[in-house]
N, C-alpha and C positions, 0 to 999 in steps of 0.2 A: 525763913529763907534769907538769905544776902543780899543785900542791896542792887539795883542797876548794876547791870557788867556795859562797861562802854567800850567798845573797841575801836582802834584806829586802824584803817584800812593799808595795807602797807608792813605790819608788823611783822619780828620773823615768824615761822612757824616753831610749837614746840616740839621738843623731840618726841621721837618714837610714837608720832599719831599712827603712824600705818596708813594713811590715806585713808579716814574715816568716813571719807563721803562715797568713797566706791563702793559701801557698804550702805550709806545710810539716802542714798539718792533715791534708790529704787523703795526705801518707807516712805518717802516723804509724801506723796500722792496728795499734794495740797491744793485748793481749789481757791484761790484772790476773790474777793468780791470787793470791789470798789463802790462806795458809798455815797460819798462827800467832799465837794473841792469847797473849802471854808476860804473867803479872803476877809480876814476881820481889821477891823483899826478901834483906836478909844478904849472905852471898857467894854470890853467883851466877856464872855466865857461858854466853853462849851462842853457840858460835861457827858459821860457816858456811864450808863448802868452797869451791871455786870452782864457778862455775856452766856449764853447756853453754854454746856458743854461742846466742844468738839470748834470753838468760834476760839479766835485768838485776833485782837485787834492789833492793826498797824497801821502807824502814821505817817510819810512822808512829809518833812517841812521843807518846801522849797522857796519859801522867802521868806526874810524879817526873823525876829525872835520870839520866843514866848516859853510860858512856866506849866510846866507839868506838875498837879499835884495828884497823891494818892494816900487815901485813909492812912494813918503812922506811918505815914514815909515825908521826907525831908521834902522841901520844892526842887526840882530839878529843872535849870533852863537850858533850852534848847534851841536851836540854831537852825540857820540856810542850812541843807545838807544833812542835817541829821536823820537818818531812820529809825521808825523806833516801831517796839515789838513786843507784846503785853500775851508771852504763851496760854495763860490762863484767864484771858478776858477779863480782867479784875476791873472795877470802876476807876475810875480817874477821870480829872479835871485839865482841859488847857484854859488858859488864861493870860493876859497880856503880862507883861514883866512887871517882877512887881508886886503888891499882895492882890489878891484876891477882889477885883471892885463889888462895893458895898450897892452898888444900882448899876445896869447895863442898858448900852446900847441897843432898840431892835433891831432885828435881825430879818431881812426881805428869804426865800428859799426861791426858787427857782428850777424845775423840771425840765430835764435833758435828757433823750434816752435813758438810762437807765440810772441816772445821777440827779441829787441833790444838789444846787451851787449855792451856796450862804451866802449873805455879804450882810453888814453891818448896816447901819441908816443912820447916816448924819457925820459923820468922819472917814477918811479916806482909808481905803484897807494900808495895811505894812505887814501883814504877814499871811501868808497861804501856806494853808494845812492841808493835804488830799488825805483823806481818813477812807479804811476797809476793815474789813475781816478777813481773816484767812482760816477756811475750817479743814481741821486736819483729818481726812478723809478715809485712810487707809492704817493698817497697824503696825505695829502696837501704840494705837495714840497716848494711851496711858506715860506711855514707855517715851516717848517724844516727847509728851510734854514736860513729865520729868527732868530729862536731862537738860531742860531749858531753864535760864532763873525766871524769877519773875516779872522782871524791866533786861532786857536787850537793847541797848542804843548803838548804832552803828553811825560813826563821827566821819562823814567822808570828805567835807571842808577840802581841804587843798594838799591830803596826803596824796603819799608817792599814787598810790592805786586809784586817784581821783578819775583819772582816765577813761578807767574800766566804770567805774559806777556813775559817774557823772551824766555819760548819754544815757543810762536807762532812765536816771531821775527828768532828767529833760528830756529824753522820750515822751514818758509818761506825760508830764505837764504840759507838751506840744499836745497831745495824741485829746486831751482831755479841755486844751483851750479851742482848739479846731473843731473839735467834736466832729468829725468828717465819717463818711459810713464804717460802721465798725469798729471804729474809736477807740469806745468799754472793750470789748475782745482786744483789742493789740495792747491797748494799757495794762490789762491784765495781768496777758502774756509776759509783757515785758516786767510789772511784782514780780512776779514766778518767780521769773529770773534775778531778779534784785533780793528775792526772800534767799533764794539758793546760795547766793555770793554773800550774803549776811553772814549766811551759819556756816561758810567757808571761813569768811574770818575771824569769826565768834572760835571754830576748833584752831585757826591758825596760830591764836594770841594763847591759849588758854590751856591747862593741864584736860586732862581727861576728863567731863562732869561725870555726875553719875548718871545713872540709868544708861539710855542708849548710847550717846555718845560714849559714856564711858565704855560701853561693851565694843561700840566700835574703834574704838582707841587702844584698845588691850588686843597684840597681835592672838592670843590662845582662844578669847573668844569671840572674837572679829573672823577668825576663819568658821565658825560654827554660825555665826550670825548671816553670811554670806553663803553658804551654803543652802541655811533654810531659804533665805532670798530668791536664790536664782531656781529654786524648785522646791516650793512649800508643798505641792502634791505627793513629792514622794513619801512614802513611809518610814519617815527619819525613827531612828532606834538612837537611844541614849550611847550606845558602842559606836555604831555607826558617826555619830558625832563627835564620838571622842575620838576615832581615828582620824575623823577630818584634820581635826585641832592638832593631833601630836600629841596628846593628853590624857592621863586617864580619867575614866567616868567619873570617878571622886573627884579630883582638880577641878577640871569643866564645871561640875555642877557647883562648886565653890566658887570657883570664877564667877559663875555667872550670876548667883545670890548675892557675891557681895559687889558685884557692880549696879545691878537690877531688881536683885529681891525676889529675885521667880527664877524656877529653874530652867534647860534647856527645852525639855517639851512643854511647858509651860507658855516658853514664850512663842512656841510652833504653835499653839492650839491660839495666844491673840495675834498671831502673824496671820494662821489662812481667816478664825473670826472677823477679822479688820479687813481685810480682803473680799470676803463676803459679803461684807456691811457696807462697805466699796460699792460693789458690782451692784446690790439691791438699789443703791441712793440713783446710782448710773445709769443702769443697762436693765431692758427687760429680760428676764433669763430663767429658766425653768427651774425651781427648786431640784431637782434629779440632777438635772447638768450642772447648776452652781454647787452642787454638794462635791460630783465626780471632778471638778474643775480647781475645788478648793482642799481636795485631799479628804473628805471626807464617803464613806462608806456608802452612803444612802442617805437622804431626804432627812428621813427621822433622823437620823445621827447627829444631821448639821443643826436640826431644830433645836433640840434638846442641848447642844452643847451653844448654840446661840442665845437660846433661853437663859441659860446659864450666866452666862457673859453679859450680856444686856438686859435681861427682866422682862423679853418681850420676843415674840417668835419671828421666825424672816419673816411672814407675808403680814404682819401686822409692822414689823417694820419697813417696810414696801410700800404702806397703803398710808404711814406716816408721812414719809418723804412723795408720796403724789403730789403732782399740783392740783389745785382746786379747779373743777370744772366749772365752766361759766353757768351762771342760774339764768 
């Protein structure tokens, strides 16, 4: 995979995106979970595992600097302002600028509503890290995380669009110094919004990647992809979707391999699957109703093609994602 992509917020757009987000807003169905507001100073470090599927870490640095490392990859420093975005959870290290210290500082933790607060023991913090996950919720995640590289850094420093991103960053780090009712929920909300405006400027700077973006980037199958979007229930036919497009079935299905690797009902069967897997994690909901809700025929249909897809049937993954009762 290629290196960090770093974007600065402000850049032009490239041409002929199509407005890929009109398309790709309604996949995104991501869920923030905020973690950890670290404020370290001295020698620090603070590393992180790999994460489950479906988890993608993100970091917000709202003060000072510090070095990002990751297995054969270069160190990269980063800065006040910077966002950063790790789609496939990979491990990585932050650490003060600088190499790697040989003995660290301890570290005090601290419980807050739903958050961890770090801080160092024996030197004065100079940089704050508010660390999360974001698990990408809804489908094609496959296909999402794909069209992601592996390091996303979004540089918002004192570009033209610093405006726009600036108050959600200092949202959040009010919302989380106050800790006031509700706090975790508005900080959240306000990632959400900061994840969304990332991967606006991520497509604004950038050619078409592959997989999804790419598909949403290419006017013939961006209107096929938007299509199944606004109603994955109906009984899309491979014709039917080529007339959407303007396209014939041979093109379409070419289109759509070589942007994605999977053809057009391929990607209808992980669009309503991710949907379903969705609704399970979410909502209680009757298998019959989630089957007739998600385009599929009947119960057994949606099992077996669920089965399929994950290695694991809805109500065992249902009974996955419960929370634990109190003993």
């Amino acid at each position: 995979m290629a290196g960090p992509i770093r974007r600065r917020a402000g850049e032009p757009e490239a041409a002929g995106a199509d407005d890929p987000l009109s398309g790709l807003a309604p996949l995104l169905r991501v869920q923030p979970h905020l973690d950890d507001v670290c404020r370290f100073g001295g020698a620090w470090a603070a590393p992180h595992e790999q994460e489950p599927a479906r988890q993608a870490y993100f970091h917000l640095v709202t003060r000072g600097q510090a070095t990002l490392w990751r297995p054969g990859r270069a160190p990269l420093q980063v800065t006040a302002g910077d966002i950063l975005l790790l789609p496939r959870g990979d491990a990585h290290v932050f650490h003060g600028v600088g190499p790697p210290p040989s003995t660290q500082l301890p570290v005090t933790v601290r419980h807050a509503q739903s958050l961890r607060f770090k801080t160092t023991v024996g030197a004065e913090p100079d940089v704050e890290l508010i660390c999360g996950r974001l698990a990408f919720e809804a489908a094609p995640q496959t296909l999402i995380v794909t069209a992601l590289p592996d390091l996303l850094v979004l540089s918002v420093g004192a570009q033209p669009l610093a405006t726009r991103f600036a108050p959600l960053l200092a949202g959040i780090r009010e919302e989380l110094n106050d800790l006031r009712a509700g706090a975790v929920a508005v900080a959240e909300n306000l990632a959400s919004a900061l994840f969304m405006m990332m991967l606006r400027a991520h497509l604004e700077t950038s050619a078409p990647a592959e997989g999804l973006l790419r598909l949403l980037g290419q006017p013939l199958t961006a209107r096929a992809v938007r299509a199944m979007v606004r109603d994955p229930v109906h009984p899309w036919t491979l014709d039917e979707l080529a007339a959407t497009a303007a396209a014939s079935r041979a093109s379409l299905v070419r289109a759509f391999r070589a942007a994605a690797g999977v053809a057009p009902l391929e990607f209808l069967t992980d669009l309503r699957l991710g949907l379903a897997h969705h609704r399970l994690r979410t909502e209680t909901v009757s298998l019959d109703r989630l089957a007739a809700e998600v385009g599929y025929q009947s119960a057994a249909a949606l099992s077996r093609a669920f089965l399929r897809k994950y290695g694991v049937r809805p109500g065992q993954a249902r009974q996955a994602e419960a929370p634990p009762t109190a003993g």
